[in-house]
N, C-alpha and C positions, 0 to 999 in steps of 0.2 A: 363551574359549569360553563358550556362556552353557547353563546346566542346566537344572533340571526345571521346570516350571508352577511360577509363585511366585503369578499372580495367576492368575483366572481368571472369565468367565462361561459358565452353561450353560443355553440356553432363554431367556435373560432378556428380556420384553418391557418396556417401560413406558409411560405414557400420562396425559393431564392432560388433566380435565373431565368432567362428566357428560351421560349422554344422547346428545341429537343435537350438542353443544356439546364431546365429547368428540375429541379428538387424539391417535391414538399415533405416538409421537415413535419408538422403538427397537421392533422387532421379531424375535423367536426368535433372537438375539445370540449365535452360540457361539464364546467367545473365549478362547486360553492367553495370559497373556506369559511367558514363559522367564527364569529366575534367571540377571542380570547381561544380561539384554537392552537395547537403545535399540529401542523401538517408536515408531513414529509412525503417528496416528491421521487420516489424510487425506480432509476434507470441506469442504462449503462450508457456508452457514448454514442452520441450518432443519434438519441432517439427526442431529443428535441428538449431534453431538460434547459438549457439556459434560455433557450428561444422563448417556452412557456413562461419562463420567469420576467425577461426581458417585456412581457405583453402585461405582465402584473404589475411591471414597474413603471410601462408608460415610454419604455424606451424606443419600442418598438410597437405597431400597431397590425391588428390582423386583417389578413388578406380580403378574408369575411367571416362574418359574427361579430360578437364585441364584448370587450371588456370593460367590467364596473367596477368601481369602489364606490358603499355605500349608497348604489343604486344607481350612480350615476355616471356615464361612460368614462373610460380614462382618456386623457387628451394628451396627456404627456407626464413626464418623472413629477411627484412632490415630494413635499417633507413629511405628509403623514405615510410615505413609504420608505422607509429607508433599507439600503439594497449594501449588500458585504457581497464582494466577487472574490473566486477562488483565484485570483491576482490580486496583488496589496493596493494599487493604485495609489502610492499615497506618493508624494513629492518627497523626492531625495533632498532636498537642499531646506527643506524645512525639519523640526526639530519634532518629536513627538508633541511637546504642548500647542505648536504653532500649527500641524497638520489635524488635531483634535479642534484647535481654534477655529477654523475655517466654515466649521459645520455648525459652531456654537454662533460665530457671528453674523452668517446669512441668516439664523434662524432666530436668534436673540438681539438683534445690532438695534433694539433702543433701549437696552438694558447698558448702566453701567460697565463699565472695564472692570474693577474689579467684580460685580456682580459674572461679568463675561467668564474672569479665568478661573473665580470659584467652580462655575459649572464645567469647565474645561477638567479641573483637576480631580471633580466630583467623577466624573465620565472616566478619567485615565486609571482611575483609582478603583472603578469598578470592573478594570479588564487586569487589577495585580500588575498595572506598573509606572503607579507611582515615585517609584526609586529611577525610572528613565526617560524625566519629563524632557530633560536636553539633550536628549542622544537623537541623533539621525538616523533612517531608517539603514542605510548601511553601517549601522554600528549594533544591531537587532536581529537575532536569530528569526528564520522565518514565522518561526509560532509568534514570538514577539510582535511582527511586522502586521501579522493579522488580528492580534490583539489591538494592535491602533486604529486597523478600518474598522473592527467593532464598534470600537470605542466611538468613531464618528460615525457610524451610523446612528450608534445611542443618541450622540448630543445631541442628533434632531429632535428627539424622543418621538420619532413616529409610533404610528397606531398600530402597524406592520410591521416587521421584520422579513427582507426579504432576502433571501439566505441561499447562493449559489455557491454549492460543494467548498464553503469558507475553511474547510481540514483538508482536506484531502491533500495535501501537499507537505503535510505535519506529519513528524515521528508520532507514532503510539500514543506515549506519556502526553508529548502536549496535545495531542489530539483528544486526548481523554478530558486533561484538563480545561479546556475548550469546551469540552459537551456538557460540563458540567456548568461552567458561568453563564453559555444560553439557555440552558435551563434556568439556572438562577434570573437570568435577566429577565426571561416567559415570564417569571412568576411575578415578577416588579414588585413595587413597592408602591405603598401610597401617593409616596412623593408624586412616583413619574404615572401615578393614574392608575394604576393595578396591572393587573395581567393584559399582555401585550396579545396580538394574536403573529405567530410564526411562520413563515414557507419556508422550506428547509428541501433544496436541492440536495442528494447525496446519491452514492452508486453503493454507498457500505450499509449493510443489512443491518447488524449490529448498532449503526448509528440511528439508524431510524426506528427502532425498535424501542432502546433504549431513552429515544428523547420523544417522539410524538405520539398521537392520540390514537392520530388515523396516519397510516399509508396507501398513499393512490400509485399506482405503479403504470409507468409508459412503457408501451412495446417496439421494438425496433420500425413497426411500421408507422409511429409517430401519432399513433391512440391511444385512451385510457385503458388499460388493461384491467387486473384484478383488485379491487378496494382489498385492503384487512384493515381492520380495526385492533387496539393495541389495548388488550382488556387490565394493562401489569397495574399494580397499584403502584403508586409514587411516594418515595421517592424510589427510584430504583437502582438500585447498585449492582454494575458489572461482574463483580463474582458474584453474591447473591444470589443471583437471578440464574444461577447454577444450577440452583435446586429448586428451581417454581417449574413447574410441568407445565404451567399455560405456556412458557417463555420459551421452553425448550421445541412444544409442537407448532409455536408460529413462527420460529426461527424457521424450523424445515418445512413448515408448508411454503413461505415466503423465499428462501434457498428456491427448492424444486422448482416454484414457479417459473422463477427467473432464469433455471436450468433447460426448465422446458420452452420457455419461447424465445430463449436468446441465445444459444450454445449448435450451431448449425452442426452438422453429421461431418464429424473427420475425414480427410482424404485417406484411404489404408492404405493404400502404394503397393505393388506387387512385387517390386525388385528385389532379388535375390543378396544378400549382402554376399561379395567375393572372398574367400580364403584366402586374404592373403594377412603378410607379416607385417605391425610397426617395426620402424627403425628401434625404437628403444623396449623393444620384448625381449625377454632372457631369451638364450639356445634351450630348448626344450628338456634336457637330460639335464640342465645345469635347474632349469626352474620347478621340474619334480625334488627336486633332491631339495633343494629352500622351501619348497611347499610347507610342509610339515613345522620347518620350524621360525615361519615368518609370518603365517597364515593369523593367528591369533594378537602378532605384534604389528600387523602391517604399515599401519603409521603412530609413528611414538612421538609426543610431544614431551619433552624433559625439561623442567625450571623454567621455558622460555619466557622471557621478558625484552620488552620494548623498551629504552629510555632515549631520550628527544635532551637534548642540550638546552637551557632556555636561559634567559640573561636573567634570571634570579638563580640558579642554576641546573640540575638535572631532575627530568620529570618523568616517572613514572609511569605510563600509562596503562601496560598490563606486566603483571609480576609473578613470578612460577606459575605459569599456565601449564597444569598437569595431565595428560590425557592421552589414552591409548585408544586405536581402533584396530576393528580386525580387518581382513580382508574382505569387502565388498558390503561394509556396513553404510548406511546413510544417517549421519548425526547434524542436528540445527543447533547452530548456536544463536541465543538469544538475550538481550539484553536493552537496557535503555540507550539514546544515543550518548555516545562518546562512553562506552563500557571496554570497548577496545575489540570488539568483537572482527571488525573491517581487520584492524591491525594486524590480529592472528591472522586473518585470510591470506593478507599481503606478505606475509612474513612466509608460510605455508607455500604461495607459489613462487616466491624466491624475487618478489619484487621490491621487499620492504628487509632490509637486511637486519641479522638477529642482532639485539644488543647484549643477550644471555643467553644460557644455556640451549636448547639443540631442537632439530626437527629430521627426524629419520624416518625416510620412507622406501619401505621394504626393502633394507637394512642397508641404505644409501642414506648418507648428509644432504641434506638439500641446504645449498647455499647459493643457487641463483636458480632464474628461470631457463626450463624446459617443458617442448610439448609432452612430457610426459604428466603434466599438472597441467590440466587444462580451466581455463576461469569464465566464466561466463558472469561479467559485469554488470551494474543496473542501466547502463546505457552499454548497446553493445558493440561499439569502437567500429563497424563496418568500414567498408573503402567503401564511397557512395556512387563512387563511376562505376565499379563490377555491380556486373550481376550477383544473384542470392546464389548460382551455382558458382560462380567465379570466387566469390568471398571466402567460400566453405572448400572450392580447391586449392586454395595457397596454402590452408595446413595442411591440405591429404598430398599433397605434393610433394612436402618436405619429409613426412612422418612416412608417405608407404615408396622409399624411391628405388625398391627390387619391383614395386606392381609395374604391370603394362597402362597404360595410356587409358585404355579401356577397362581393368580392373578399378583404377581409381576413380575414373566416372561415376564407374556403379555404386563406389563407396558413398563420395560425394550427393548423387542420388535418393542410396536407401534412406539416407537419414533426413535431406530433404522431406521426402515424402512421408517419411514417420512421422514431421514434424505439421503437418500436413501442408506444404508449398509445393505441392504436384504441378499445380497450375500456375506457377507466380517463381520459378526458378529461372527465368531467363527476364526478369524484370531489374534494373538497377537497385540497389538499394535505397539511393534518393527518393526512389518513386512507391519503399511500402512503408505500410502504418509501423506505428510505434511497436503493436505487438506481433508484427510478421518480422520485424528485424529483429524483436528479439526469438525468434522460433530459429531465423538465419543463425545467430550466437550460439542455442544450444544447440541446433544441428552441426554446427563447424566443432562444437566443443566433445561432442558423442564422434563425431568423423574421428579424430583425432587418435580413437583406443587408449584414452590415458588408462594410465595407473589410478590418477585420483585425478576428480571433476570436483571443483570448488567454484561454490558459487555464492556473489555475495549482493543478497538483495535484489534477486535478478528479476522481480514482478514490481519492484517499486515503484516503477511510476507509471503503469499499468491501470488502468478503471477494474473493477471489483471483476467483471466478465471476462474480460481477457485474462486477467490473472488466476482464476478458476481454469479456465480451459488450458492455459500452459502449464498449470501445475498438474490435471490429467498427462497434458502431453508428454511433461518429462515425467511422471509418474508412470509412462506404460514405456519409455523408450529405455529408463531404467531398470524396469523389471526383467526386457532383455540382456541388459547387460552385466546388470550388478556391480558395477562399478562402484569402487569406494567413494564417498561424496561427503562434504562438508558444504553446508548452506547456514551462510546466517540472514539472519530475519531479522524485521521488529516484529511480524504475523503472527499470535500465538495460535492459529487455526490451519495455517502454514506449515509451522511447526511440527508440529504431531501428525499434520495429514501425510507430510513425507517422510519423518525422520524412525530411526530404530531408538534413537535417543537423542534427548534435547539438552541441551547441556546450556544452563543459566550464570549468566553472568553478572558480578556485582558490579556496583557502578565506579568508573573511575573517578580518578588516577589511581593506580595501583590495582587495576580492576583482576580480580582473580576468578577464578570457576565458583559460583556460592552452592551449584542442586546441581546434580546428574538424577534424569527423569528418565525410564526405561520405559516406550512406550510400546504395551504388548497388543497390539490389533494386528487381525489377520491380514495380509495381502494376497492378492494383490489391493489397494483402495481407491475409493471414490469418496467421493463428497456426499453423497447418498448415504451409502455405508455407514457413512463416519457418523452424522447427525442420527443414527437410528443405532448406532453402538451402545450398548447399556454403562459402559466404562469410559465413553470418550468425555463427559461434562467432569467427570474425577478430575482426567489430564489436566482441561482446559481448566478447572478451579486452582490444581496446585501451581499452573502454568501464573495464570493472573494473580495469587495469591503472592506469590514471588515478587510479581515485579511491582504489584502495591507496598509492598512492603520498602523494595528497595526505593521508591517512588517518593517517601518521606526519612526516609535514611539509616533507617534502622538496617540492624545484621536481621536478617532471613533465617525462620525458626527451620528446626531440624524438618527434610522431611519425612514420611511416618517410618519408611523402613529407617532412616537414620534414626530417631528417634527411639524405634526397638531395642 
């Protein structure tokens, strides 16, 4: 059970700049966490999540009101607060044991050396990575990297945990495995005094559902918005929690919410898209006549496989990747990192040459790249001197060069505006956010009229808001076109919400296709839709089902039609 106020804000606003130049970020804040609580702090960007935290940790103080631990105002950072930032912070030229030391010896330094690195090893040992006390953190996968700021946050063994978006920058799997050791860690152990109390910055629904008690949620005007309370009994597991109805109705009250005060009204745009011709479209009498018998095969993938030369010698990384699409299907591929999911992508737009058998698309060998495969990357490679219309005319320039001057405008345009940059099309690219460059990407990639749109991880580094809203986006700009599309993910919410079919990969080297998943929901979809579907938690179970499974290394049971 958790007790009295251990932290607290009362009044608190804060704000950065002077004048008309001035921003207030957090506004009349009035906040308790409860001693031995898990709190989670649920927001998108912009809305003052790290600011709030930064005034819990002392780092920062408020403009007016005030902040307490334990009743009594905070003056600056201590050790009964210890704070994980979504950056590792940790000193490259130190070792993992020697960047855990540092927090064990300001905090312990009249205790023995050896007493010191016992608890050093105690600490490294509870984030699972004991096996890499002398590695450097460039020699550490990013999950690795952030298992060590844990780690030193732990060896303070503060009263607090104060926890700014510490995944969010993690694949799935280790993200997973993550949420499960703060858990573990909340619940402590007698040694380090019982149960801790947690803050827990995130923008992922799922994450805070699954790990805290209560969710306080900030809204873009930098308030508290709507409390939920998190009624699940513990411990709670990720598929599980499939089939509990309390889980499934505060997921989508909590979705909606965040839908409704965060997700502003699209631009529609009213431009006309022009009739005219790609450079690489069949002559019309030659593409009726292949209609019929290419329609079904459109893209053929035969044996393809990847092998990489290595000085022990040749590696494996995807092996007869088997798979047919038809024309204007949309299929996600999904898998853990390094399944070779990216590979197939790069192979597909003819960046990554085949080491095996074949890639034909509509009844052509793809062996290098053309705009007729268009890719929309997780970073999306702009010229940062053009403008957002300039960036998205250098393809429509090349692909439409029978259009007029002014046909191609309009090209360039409709898809702008689809994307919604109606108002921001004559802006540099240096000068927009993360998620309007990438709206520039898919718009340049939809200009283009490929044949096939591949897209790999294109929300990744996105906050949970923005990546909801461009997945609408490209979700209504393809239901125009129908264009054939391959998207790989690690999202399995992703997944399903865009694809016809999700097609699961096992883990590398050698990674092969393990489950082709037919997902049958109506379109057009939304994200509304989706969470109120009587069939979509099915997907979502055999989706997570799958990748637990491959997640400790087992072959992946049949699924149920195979099975039949």
């Amino acid at each position: 059970m958790t007790g009295m106020s251990i932290l607290s804000l009362n009044g608190v606003s804060k704000g950065y700049g002077e004048g008309a130049a001035r921003a207030e970020v957090l506004k009349d804040i009035d906040l308790e966490v409860r001693d031995g609580e898990f709190l989670a702090i649920l927001g998108f960007s912009g809305t003052g999540k790290t600011t709030l935290i930064n005034l819990l940790a002392g780092l920062e103080h408020p403009d007016s009101g005030e902040a307490r631990f334990r009743g009594a105002p905070i003056a600056g950072p201590g050790p009964e607060r210890g704070l994980v930032f979504q950056s590792y912070s940790l000193m490259p030229w130190l070792t993992v044991e020697r960047n855990v030391a540092l927090a064990v010896d300001a905090v312990h330094g009249r205790s023995s050396r050896a007493e010191r690195r016992a608890l050093v090893r105690r600490y490294v040992g509870m984030v699972g990575l004991g096996h890499a006390l002398d590695r450097r953190p460039a020699e550490l996968s990013g999950g690795m990297r952030q298992r060590v700021s844990v780690a030193r946050a732990l060896a303070m063994n503060p009263e607090v945990l104060l926890l700014d978006e510490p995944l969010s920058a993690l694949d799935a799997l280790t993200r997973a495995n993550l949420q499960d050791e703060i858990e573990r860690i909340w619940e402590g152990s007698a040694e380090d005094g019982g149960r801790k109390t947690v803050v827990l910055i995130t923008n992922d629904v799922d994450e805070a559902i699954l790990l805290a008690d209560r969710i306080v949620t900030l809204t873009p005007e930098g308030r508290l918005g709507t409390e939920f309370a998190v009624p699940l009994a513990r411990p709670r597991d990720r598929t599980a929690v499939n089939h509990d109805a309390d889980y499934k109705r505060l997921r989508a009250r909590v979705t909606q919410y965040l839908m409704d005060i965060g997700i502003a009204a699209k631009a529609g745009g009213t431009r006309r898209l022009p009739d005219v011709t790609p450079l690489h479209a069949l002559p019309r009498a030659y593409a009726e006549a292949a209609k019929a018998h290419s329609d079904e095969r459109y893209l053929h993938y035969s044996k393809l496989s990847k092998i990489y030369p290595t000085p022990k010698g040749p590696l494996t990384v995807v092996e007869e990747f088997d798979l047919t699409l038809a024309r204007g299907e949309f299929v996600s591929l999904i898998g853990h990192s390094g399944c070779g999911k990216s590979t197939v992508l790069t192979m597909t737009a003819g960046l990554n040459e085949i080491s095996e058998g074949a890639i034909v698309l509509d009844g052509k060998h793809v062996t290098d790249a053309d705009p007729e495969r268009a890719v929309v990357f997780q970073s999306p490679s702009l010229f940062p001197w053009l403008t957002a219309r300039e960036n998205v005319a250098v393809g429509v320039d090349r692909v439409y060069p029978r259009a007029s001057r002014a046909e191609r405008g309009d090209v360039v345009d409709h898809y702008l505006e689809r994307v919604g940059l109606a108002d921001a099309m004559n802006k540099p690219a240096a000068e927009l956010s993360n998620g309007m460059k990438q709206r520039v990407g898919i718009a340049r990639a939809f200009a283009l009229s490929p044949k096939l749109l591949l897209l790999d991880e294109p929300f990744g580094m996105l906050d949970s808001l923005t990546r909801w809203e461009l997945q609408e986006v490209l979700m209504e700009v393809w239901s125009r076109t129908r264009v054939t599309t391959v998207c790989v993910t690690h999202d399995v919410d992703e997944a399903i919400l865009l694809a016809d079919r999700v097609v699961m990969m096992t883990n590398g080297p050698r990674a092969r296709i393990g489950r082709i998943m037919e997902v049958d929901l109506p379109r057009p979809r939304s994200r509304k839709a989706l969470l109120e579907h009587p069939d979509y938690y099915g997907y979502r179970e055999e989706l997570l089902g799958f990748l637990a499974e491959y997640e400790h290394g087992h072959a992946a049971k049949p699924s149920k039609k195979e099975a039949a």
